[in-house]
N, C-alpha and C positions, 0 to 999 in steps of 0.2 A: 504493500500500500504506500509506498515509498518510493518518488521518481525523482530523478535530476530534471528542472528545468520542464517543471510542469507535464513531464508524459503521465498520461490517465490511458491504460489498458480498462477492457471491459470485455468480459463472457455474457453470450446468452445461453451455454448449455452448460451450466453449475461448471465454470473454468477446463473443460476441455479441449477449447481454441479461443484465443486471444487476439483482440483487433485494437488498433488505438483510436480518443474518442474522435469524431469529427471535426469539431470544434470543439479549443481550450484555448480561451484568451491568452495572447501570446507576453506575458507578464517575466519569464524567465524565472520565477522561484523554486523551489523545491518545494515539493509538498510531504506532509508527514502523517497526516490522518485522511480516513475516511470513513463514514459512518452512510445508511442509508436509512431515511428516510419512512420513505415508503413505499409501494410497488414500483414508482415511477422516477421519486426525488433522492437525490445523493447529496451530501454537500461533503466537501474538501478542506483541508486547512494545511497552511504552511509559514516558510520564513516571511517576512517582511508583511506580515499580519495576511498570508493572503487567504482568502474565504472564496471557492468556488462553489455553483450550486449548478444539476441538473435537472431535468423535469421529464425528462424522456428515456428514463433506466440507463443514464452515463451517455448515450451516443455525443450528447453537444453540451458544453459549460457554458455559465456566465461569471462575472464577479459583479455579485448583489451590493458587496458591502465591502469598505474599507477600512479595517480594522488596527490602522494605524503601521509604524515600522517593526513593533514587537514582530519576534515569532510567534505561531499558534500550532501547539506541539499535539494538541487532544480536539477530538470532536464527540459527542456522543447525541442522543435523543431518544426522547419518548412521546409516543403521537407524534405532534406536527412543534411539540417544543426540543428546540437543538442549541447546546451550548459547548463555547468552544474554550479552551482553557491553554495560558502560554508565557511567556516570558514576562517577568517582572509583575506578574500577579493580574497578567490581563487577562478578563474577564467576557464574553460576547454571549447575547441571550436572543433568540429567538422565539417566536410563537405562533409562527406560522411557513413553519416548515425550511426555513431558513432564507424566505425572500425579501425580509427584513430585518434589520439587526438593532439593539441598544448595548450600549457599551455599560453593566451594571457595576458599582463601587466594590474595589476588591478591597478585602481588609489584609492582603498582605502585598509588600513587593518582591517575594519570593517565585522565580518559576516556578510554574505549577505545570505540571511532567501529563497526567492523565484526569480524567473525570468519566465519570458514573452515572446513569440513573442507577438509583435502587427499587423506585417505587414510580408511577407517574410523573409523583413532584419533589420528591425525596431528590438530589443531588449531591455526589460527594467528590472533591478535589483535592488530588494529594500531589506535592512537589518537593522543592528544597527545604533543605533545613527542616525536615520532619514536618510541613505545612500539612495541617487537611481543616479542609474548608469543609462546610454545610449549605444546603439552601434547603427549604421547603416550600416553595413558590414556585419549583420549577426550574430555577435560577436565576430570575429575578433579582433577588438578594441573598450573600450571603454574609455567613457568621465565620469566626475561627472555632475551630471541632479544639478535644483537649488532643494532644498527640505524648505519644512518651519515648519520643525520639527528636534526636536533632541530626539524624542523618534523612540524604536527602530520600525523597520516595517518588518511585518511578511508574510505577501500576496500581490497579485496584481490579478487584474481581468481590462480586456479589451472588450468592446461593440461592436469594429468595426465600431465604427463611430468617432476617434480621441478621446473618451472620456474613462478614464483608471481613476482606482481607484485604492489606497494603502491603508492597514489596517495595526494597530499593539497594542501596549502597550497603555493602558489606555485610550479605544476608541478611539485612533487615528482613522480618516477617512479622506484620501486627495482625493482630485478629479482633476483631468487635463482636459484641454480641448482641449489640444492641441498636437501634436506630439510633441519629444524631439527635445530640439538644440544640436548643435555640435560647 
């Protein structure tokens, strides 16, 4: 899910031949995440804040939104809400599937590496310096989570049963057991 210089591959037979997309705004960034949507919408994120979006299951991009010169390392969604998570604690919320954006107040300047739904509106952000953020809006807004690390954290993965795990720097491994407070 990772291209030099904005190359977007896409399968229509579950990846057993690969085509590249039609149209990708010709911007030169590298992209780092990709999340879909829904049967039809994709959206993309990379260095120099770039946010790409499709409507046609990947054949043709746009760039909806300019999310500034940060990188954007994470994309995630649930429904038609998508937020994207990245350098220096920037934050991008959508709520309608990613064809428009607000820039929501981070409470940290630490990179923040991944983000999660857990729940529709449940969202969780883990980065540097043992960062993990909350939202229960969706991601609208968030909170600082307690963490009990100060190394940095790179992933999250969620069971569906309240129980959520954080990976990162020199075998970090956290496990929650609980949904976030606010």
């Amino acid at each position: 899910n990772q291209g030099p210089n904005e190359t977007i591959a896409r399968s229509v037979n579950s990846g057993v031949a690969w085509a590249a997309a039609a149209v990708v705004p010709n911007t030169n960034e590298d992209l780092f995440d990709v999340v879909v949507v829904n049967a039809t919408t994709a959206v993309a994120v990379g260095a120099g804040g770039e946010v790409l979006r499709s409507t046609d299951a990947g054949a043709n991009w746009t760039n909806p939104f300019d999310a500034g010169a940060n990188d954007l390392f994470a994309v995630a969604s649930s429904g038609s809400s998508v937020v994207t998570v990245g350098q220096n604690g920037d934050i991008a919320y959508s709520d309608d599937g990613g064809a428009t954006w607000v820039s929501p107040v981070s409470p940290t300047a630490n990179d923040l590496q991944d983000v999660r739904y857990l729940t529709g509106s449940i969202v969780l952000a883990v980065g540097d310096g043992g960062t993990i953020l909350g939202s229960t809006d969706h991601g609208l807004t968030w909170t600082a989570q307690t963490s009990t690390t100060t190394q940095n954290l790179t992933g999250l993965a969620y069971n569906g049963l309240n129980n959520t795990l954080a990976v990162g720097a020199n075998g970090t491994i956290l496990l929650s057991l609980n949904q976030i407070s606010v």
